[in-house]
N, C-alpha and C positions, 0 to 999 in steps of 0.2 A: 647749736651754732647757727651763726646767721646766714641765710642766703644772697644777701646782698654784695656784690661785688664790686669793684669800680672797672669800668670801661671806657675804651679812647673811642671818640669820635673824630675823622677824618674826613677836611672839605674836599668832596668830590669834582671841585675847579682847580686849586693850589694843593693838593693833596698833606696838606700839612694838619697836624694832630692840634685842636683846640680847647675842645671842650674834653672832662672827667667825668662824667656820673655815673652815680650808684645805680646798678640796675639788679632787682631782685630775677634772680634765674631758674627760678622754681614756676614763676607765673611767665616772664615773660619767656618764649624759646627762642623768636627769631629775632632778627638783628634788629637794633633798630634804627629809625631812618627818620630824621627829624630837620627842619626848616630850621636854623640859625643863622646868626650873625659871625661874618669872620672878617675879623681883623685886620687880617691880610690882603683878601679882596675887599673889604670895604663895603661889603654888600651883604644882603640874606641870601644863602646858598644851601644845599641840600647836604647834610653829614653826616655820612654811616659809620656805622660800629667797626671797628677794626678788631686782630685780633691781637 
């Protein structure tokens, strides 16, 4: 079975859920924390993994 899972990411400005990806959970452990684009602000903003 695959370890891959889908996880929310959430802008840390508007706190609204944006992004879905696959995160394999066997290699990665901690949250992750990524520069994107949101929609909502209109801007690149910083989005962490929710749970």
């Amino acid at each position: 079975m695959s370890q891959d899972n889908r996880v929310k990411m959430e802008c840390t400005e508007c706190k609204r859920m944006n992004y879905f990806p696959n995160k394999n959970k066997k290699v990665l452990k901690n949250r992750l924390e990524l520069e994107k684009f949101c929609k909502f602000c209109k801007k690149h903003t910083t989005h962490k993994e929710t749970k």
